[in-house]
GUTOR-377286 format. One record per residue (C-alpha): residue in three letters; chain; x, y, z. Coordinates in steps of 0.5 Angstrom, whole numbers, plus 500, padded with zeros to 3 digits. Example, Ala and Ser with C-alpha at 12.3 -4.5 7.8 and 13.67 -1.06 7.14 Angstrom:
! residues 2
<rec code="ala" unit="A" xx="525" yy="491" zz="516"/>
<rec code="ser" unit="A" xx="527" yy="498" zz="514"/>
***
This chain:
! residues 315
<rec code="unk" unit="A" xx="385" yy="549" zz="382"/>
<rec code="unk" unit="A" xx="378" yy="545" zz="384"/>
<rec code="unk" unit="A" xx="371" yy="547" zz="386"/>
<rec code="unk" unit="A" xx="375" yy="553" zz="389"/>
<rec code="unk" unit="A" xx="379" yy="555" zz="384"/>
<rec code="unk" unit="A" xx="373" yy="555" zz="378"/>
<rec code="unk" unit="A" xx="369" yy="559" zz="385"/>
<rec code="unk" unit="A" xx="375" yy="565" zz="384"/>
<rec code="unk" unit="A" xx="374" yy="566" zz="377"/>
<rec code="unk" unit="A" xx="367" yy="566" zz="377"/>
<rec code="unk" unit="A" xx="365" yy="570" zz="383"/>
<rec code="unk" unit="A" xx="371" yy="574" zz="382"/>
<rec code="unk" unit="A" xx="368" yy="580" zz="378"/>
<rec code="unk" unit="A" xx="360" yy="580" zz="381"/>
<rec code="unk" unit="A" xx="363" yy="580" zz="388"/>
<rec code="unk" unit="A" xx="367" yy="587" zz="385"/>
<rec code="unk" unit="A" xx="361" yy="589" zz="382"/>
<rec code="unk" unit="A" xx="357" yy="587" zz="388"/>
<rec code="unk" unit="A" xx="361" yy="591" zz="393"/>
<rec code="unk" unit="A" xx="361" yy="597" zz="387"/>
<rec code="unk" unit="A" xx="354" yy="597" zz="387"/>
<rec code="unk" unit="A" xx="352" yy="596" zz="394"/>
<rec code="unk" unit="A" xx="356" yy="603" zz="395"/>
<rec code="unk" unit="A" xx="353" yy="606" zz="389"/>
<rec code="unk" unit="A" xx="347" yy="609" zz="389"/>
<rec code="unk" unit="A" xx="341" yy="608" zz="384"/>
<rec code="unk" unit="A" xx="339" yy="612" zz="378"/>
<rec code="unk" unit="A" xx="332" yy="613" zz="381"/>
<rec code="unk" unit="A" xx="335" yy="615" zz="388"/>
<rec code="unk" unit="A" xx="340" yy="620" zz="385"/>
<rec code="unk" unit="A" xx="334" yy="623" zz="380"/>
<rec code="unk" unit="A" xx="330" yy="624" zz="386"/>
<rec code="unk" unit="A" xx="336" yy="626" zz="390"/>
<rec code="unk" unit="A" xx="337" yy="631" zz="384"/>
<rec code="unk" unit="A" xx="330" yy="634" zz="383"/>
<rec code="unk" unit="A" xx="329" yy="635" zz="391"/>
<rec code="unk" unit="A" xx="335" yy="640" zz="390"/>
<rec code="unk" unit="A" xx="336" yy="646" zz="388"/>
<rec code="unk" unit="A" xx="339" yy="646" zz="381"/>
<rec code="unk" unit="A" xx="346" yy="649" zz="383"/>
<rec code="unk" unit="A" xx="351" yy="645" zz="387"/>
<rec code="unk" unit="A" xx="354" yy="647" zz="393"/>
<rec code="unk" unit="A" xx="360" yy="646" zz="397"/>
<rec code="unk" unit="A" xx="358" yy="640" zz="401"/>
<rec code="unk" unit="A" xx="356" yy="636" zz="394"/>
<rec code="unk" unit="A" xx="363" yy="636" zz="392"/>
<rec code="unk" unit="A" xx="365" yy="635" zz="398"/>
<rec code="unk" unit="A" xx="360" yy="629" zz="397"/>
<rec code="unk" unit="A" xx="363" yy="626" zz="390"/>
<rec code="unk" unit="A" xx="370" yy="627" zz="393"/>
<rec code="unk" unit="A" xx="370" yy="622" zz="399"/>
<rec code="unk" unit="A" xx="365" yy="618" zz="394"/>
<rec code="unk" unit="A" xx="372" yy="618" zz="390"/>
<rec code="unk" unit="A" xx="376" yy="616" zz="395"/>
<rec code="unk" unit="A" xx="371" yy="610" zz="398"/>
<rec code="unk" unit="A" xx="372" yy="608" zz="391"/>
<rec code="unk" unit="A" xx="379" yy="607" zz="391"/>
<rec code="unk" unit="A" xx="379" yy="603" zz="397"/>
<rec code="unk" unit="A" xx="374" yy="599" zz="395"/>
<rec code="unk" unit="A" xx="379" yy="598" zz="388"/>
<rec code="unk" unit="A" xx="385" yy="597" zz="393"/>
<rec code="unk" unit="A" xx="382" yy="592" zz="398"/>
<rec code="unk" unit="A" xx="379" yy="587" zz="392"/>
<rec code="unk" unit="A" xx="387" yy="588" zz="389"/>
<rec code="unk" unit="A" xx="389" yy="586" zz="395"/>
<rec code="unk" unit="A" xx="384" yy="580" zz="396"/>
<rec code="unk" unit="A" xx="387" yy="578" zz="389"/>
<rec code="unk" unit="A" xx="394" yy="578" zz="391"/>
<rec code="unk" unit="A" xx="392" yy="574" zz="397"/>
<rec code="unk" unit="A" xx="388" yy="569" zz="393"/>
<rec code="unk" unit="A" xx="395" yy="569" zz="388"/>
<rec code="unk" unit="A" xx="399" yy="568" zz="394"/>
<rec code="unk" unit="A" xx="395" yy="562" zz="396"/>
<rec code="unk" unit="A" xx="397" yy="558" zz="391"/>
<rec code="unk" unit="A" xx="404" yy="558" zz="392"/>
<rec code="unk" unit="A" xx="402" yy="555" zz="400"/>
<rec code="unk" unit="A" xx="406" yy="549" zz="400"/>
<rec code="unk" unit="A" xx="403" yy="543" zz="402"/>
<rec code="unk" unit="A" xx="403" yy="538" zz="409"/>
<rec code="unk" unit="A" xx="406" yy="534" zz="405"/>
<rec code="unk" unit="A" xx="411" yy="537" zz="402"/>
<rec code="unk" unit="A" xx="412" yy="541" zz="409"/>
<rec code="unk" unit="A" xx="413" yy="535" zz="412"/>
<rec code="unk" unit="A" xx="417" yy="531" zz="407"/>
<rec code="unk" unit="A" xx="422" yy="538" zz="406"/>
<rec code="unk" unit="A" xx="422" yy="537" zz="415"/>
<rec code="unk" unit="A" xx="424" yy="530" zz="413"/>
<rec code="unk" unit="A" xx="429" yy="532" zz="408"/>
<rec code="unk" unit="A" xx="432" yy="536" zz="413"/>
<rec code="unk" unit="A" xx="433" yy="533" zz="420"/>
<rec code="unk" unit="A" xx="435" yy="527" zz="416"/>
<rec code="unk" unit="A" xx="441" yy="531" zz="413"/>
<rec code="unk" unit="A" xx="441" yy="535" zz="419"/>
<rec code="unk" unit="A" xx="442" yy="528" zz="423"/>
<rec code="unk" unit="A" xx="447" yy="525" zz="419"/>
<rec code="unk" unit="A" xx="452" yy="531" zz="419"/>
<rec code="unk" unit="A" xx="451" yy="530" zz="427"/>
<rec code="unk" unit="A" xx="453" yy="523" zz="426"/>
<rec code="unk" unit="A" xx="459" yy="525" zz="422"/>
<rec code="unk" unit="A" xx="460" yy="530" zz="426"/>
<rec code="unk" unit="A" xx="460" yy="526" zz="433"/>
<rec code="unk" unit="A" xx="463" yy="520" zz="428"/>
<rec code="unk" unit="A" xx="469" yy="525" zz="427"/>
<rec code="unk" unit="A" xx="469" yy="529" zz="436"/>
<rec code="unk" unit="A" xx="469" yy="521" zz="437"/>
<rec code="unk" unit="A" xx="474" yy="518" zz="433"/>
<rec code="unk" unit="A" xx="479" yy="524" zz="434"/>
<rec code="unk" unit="A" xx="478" yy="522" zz="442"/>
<rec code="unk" unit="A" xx="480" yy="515" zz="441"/>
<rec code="unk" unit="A" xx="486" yy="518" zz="438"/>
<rec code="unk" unit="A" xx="487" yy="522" zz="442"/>
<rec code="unk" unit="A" xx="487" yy="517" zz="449"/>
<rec code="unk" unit="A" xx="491" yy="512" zz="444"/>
<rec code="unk" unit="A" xx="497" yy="517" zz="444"/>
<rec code="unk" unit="A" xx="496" yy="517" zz="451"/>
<rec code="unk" unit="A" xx="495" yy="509" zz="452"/>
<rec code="unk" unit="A" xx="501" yy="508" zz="448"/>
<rec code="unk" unit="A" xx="505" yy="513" zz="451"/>
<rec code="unk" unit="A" xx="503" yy="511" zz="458"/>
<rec code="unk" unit="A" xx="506" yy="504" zz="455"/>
<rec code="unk" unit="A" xx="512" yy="506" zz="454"/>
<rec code="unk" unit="A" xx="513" yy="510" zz="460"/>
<rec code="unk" unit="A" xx="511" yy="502" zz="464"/>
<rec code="unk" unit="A" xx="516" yy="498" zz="459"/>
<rec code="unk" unit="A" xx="521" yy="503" zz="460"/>
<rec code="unk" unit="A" xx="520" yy="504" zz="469"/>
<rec code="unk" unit="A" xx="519" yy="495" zz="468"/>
<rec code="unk" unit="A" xx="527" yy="495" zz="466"/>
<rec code="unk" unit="A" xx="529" yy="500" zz="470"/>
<rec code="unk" unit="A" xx="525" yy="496" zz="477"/>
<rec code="unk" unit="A" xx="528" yy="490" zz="472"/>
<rec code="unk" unit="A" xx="535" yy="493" zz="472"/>
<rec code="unk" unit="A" xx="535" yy="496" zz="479"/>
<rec code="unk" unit="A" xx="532" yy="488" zz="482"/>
<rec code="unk" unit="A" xx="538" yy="485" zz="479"/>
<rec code="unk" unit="A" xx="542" yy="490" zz="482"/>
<rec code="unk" unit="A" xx="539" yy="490" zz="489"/>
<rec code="unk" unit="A" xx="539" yy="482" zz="487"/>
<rec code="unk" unit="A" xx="547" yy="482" zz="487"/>
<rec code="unk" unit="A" xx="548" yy="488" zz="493"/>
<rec code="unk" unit="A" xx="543" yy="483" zz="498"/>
<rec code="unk" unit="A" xx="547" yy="476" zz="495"/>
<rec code="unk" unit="A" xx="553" yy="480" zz="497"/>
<rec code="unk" unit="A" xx="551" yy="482" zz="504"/>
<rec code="unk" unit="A" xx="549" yy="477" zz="505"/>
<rec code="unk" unit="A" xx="556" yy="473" zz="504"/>
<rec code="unk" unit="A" xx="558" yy="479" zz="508"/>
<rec code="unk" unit="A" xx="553" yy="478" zz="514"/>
<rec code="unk" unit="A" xx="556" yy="470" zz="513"/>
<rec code="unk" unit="A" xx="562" yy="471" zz="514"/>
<rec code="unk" unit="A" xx="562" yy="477" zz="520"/>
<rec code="unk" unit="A" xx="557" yy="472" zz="523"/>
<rec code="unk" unit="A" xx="563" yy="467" zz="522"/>
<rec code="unk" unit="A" xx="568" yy="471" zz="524"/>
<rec code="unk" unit="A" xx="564" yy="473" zz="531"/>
<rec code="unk" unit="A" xx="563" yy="467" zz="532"/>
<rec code="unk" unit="A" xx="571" yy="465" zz="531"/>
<rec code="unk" unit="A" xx="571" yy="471" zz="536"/>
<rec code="unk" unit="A" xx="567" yy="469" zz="540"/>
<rec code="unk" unit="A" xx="569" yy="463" zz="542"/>
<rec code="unk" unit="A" xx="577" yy="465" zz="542"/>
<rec code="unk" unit="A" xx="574" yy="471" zz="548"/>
<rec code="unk" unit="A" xx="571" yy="465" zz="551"/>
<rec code="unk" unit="A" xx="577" yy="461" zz="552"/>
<rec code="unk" unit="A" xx="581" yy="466" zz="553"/>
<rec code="unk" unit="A" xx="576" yy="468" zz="559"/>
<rec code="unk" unit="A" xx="576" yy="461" zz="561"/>
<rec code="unk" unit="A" xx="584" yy="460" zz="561"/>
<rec code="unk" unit="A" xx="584" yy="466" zz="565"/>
<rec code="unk" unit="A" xx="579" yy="463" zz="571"/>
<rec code="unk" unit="A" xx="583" yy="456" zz="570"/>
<rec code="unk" unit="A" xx="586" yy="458" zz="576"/>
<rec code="unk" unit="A" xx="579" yy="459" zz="580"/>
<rec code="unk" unit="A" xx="575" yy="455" zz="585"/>
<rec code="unk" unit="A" xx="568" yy="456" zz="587"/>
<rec code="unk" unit="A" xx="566" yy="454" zz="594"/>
<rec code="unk" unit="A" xx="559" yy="454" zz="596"/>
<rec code="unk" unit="A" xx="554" yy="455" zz="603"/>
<rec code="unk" unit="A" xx="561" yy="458" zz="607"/>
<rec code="unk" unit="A" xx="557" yy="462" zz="613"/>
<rec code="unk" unit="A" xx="558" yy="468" zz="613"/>
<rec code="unk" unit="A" xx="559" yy="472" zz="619"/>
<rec code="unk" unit="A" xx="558" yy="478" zz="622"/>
<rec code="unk" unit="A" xx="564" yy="482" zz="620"/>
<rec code="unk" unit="A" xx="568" yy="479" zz="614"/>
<rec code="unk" unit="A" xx="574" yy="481" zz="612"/>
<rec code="unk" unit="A" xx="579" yy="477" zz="607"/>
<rec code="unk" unit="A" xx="583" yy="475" zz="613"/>
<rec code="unk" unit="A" xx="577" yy="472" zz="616"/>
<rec code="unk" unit="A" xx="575" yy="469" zz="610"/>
<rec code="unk" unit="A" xx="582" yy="466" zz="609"/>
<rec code="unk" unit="A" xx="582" yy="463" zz="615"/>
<rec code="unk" unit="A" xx="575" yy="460" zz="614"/>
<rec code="unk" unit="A" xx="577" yy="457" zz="608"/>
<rec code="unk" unit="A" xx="583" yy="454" zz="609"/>
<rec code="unk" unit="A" xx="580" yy="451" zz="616"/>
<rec code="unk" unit="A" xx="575" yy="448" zz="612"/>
<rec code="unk" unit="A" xx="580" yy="444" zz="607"/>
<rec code="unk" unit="A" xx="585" yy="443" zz="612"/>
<rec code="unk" unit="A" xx="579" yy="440" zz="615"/>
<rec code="unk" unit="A" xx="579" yy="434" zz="609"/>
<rec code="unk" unit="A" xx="586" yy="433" zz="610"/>
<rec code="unk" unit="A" xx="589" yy="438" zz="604"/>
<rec code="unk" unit="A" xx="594" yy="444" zz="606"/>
<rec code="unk" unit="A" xx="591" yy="451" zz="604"/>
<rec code="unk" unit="A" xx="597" yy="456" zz="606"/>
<rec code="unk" unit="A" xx="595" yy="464" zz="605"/>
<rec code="unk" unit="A" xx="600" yy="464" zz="600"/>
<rec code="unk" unit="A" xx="597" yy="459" zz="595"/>
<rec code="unk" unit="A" xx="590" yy="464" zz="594"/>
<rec code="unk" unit="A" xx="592" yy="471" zz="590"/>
<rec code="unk" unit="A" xx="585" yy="473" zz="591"/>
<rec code="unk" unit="A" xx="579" yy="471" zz="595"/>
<rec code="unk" unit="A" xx="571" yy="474" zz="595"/>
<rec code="unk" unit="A" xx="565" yy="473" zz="594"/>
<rec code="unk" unit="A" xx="560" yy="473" zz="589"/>
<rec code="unk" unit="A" xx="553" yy="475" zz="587"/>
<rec code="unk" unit="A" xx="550" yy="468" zz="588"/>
<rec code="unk" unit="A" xx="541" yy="465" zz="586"/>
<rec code="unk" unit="A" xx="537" yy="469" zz="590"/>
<rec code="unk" unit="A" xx="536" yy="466" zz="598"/>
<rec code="unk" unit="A" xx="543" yy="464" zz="598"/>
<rec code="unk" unit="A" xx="549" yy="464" zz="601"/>
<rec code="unk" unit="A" xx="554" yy="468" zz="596"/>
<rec code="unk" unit="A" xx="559" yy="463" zz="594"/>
<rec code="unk" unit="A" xx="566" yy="464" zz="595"/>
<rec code="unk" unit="A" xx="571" yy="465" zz="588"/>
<rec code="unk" unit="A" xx="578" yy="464" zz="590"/>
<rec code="unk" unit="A" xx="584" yy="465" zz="585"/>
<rec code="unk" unit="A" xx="590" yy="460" zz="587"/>
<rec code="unk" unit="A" xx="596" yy="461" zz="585"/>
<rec code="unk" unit="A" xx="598" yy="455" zz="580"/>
<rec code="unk" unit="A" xx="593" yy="450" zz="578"/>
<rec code="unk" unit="A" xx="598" yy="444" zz="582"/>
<rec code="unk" unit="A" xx="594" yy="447" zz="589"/>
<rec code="unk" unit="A" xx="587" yy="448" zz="585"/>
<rec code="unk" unit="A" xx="588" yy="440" zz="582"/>
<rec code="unk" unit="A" xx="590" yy="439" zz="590"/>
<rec code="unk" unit="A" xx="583" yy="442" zz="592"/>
<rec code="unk" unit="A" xx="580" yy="439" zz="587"/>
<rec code="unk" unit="A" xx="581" yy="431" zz="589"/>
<rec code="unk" unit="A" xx="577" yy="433" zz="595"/>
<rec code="unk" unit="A" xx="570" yy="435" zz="591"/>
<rec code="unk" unit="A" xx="565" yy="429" zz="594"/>
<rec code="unk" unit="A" xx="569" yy="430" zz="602"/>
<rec code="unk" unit="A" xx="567" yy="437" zz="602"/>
<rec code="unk" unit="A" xx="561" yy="436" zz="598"/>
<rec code="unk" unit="A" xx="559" yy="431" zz="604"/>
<rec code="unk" unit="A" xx="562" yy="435" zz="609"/>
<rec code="unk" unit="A" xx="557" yy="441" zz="606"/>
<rec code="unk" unit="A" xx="561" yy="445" zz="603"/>
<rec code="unk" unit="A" xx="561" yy="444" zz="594"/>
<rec code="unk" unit="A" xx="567" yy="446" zz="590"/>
<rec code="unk" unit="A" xx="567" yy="447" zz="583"/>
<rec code="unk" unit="A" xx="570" yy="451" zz="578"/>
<rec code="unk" unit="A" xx="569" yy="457" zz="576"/>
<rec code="unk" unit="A" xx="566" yy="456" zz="569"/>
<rec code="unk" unit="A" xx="564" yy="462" zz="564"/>
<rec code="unk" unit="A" xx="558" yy="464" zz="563"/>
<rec code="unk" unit="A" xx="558" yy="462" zz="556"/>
<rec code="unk" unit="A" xx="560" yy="454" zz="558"/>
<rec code="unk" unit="A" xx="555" yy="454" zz="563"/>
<rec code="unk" unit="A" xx="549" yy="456" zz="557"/>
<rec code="unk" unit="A" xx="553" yy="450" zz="554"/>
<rec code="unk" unit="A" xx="552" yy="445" zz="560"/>
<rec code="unk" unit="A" xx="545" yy="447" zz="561"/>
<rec code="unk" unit="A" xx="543" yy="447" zz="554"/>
<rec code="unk" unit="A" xx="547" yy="439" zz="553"/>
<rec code="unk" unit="A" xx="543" yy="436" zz="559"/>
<rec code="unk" unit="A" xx="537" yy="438" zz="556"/>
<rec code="unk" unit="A" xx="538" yy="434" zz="549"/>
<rec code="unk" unit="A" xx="534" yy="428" zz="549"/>
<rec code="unk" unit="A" xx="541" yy="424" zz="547"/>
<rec code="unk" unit="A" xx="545" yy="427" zz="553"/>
<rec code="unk" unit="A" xx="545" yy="423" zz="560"/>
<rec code="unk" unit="A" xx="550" yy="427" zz="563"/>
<rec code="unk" unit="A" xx="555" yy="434" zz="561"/>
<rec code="unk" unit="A" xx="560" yy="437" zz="566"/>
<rec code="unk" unit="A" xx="566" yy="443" zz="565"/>
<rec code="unk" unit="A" xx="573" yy="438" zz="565"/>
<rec code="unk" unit="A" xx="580" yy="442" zz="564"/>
<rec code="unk" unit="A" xx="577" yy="448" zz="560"/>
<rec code="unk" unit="A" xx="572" yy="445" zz="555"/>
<rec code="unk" unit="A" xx="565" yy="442" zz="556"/>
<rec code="unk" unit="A" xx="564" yy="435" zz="555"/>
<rec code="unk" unit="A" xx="558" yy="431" zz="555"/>
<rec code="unk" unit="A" xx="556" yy="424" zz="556"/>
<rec code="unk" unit="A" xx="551" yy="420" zz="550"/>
<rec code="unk" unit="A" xx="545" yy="415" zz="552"/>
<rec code="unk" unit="A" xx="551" yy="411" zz="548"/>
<rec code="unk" unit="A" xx="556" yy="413" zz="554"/>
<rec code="unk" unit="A" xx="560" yy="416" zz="549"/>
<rec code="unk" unit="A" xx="564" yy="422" zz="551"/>
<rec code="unk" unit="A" xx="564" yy="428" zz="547"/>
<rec code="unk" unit="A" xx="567" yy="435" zz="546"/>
<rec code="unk" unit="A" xx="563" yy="440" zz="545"/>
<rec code="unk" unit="A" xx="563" yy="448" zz="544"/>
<rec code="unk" unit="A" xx="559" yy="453" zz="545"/>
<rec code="unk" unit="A" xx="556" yy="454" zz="538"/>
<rec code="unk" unit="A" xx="556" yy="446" zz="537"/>
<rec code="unk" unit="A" xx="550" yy="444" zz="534"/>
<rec code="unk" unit="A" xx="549" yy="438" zz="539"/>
<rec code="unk" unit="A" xx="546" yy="433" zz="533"/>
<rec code="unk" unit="A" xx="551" yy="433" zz="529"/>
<rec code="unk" unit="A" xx="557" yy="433" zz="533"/>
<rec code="unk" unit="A" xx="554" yy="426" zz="536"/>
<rec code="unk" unit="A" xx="553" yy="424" zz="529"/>
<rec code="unk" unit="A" xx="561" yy="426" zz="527"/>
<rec code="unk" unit="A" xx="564" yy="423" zz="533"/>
<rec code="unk" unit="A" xx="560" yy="417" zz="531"/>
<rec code="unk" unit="A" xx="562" yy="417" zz="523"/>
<rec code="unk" unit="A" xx="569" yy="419" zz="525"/>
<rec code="unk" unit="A" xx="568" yy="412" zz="530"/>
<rec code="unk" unit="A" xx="566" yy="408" zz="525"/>
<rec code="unk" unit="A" xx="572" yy="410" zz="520"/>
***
């Protein structure tokens, strides 16, 4: 070493020597000692010579030991190296997490590819099925709808036939309107009171020509109208010829129409192209802004009648 190095070999010697004479007496003071002292040696003398023995091995076992520092010393790494040793180690330290990480990361990535992938089949395979059962809900709902066509057209067909059916039945029925009711009615009396307001127009109404006769749930704040049911439509058309005389007597006859027909009636004069519509022999009519008369239904629509019965006109 240095200046250091040059000072332990130099200084190592005296600094033995100094300690050993530092502890050891002088010549002069032992001849003294000795001359003061009786010329025979005592117990306590050798006790003396004895710890002086044993203080000198100390002294040899501490200056071995300071050498065995110095030695040591020596071999004491440096900052530099500590910290290029540090370096060199947190450097590997560092890239064995990084591998490490690199690997933990790379494996996680595998492992949620294996699942993304298997979540993608799993959403290919659900598409077809939602795909396959979408074709076949297509085809149950085109089939019930062709189904709901066809029972929709069918109780409309239905319909129509219970209506007519309804209404042939009624073809026989009269209606009279505003007949005074009074205090005790019976069908004898009101019998009699029909019959007396036709024969007062000049028609014959025997009590063998009615089969049935009541009245009937009217609007609301009116007289109950009267419903007859004749016996054959030969009396009904008799009575009928007397329409505008009763009316203008008071009394208004009309024919007992089904209430499908008098929706159609109601609906008909209603329509912008419509001037007038009335009941006539079991169907409905209606008048156009034309004066054209048209047959309608129940279900028509009213557009397309006019427009059929106008094409049907020109061919």
């Amino acid at each position: 070493m240095s200046t250091n190095g040059e000072h332990t070999e130099k200084g190592e010697k005296p600094v033995k020597q100094l300690l050993f004479k530092a502890i050891q007496p002088s010549s002069s003071a032992l001849r003294s000692e000795r001359a003061k002292k009786q010329p025979r040696r005592t117990s306590s003398d050798s006790s003396e010579i004895m710890d002086f023995g044993k203080l000198q091995e100390q002294i040899d076992t501490m200056c071995s030991g300071i050498m065995d520092l110095r030695e040591d010393l020596k071999s004491v790494v440096k900052k530099e190296e500590i910290e290029e040793c540090v370096t060199r180690v947190m450097t590997g330290i560092e890239a064995r997490i990084v591998k490490d990480i690199e690997k933990l990361v790379d494996r996680k990535v595998q492992e949620v590819k294996e699942k993304v992938d298997s979540l993608e089949f799993k959403y290919q395979s659900l598409q077809e099925h939602v795909t396959q059962l979408g074709k076949q809900h297509a085809e149950q709902l085109e089939s019930i709808e062709i189904q709901m066509t066809k029972t929709h057209d069918l109780a409309k067909e239905a319909n129509k036939k219970a209506n007519y059916n309804e209404q042939y039945s009624r073809k026989n029925n009269v209606k009279i309107m505003d007949v005074k009711i009074d205090g005790d009615e019976s069908t004898e009396t009101l019998i009699t009171k029909v019959s007396n307001l036709f024969n007062n127009q000049g028609v014959i109404l025997e009590k063998q020509d009615i089969m049935a006769i009541h009245r009937i749930p009217g609007r609301k704040g009116s007289t109950k109208p009267v419903l007859i049911k004749l016996m054959n439509n030969q009396v009904k058309s008799n009575l009928m010829k007397k329409r505008k005389a009763m009316k203008e007597a008071g009394n208004r006859i009309a024919d007992d129409v089904t209430k499908l027909n008098s929706g159609l009636i109601s609906r008909l004069t209603l329509h912008h192209n419509i001037d007038s519509a009335w009941f006539f022999n079991g169907s409905v009519y209606g008048q156009t802004t034309r004066q054209e008369r048209v047959k309608f239904d129940i279900y028509d629509n009213i557009d397309n009648v006019i427009e059929n019965f106008r094409f049907g006109q020109r061919t």
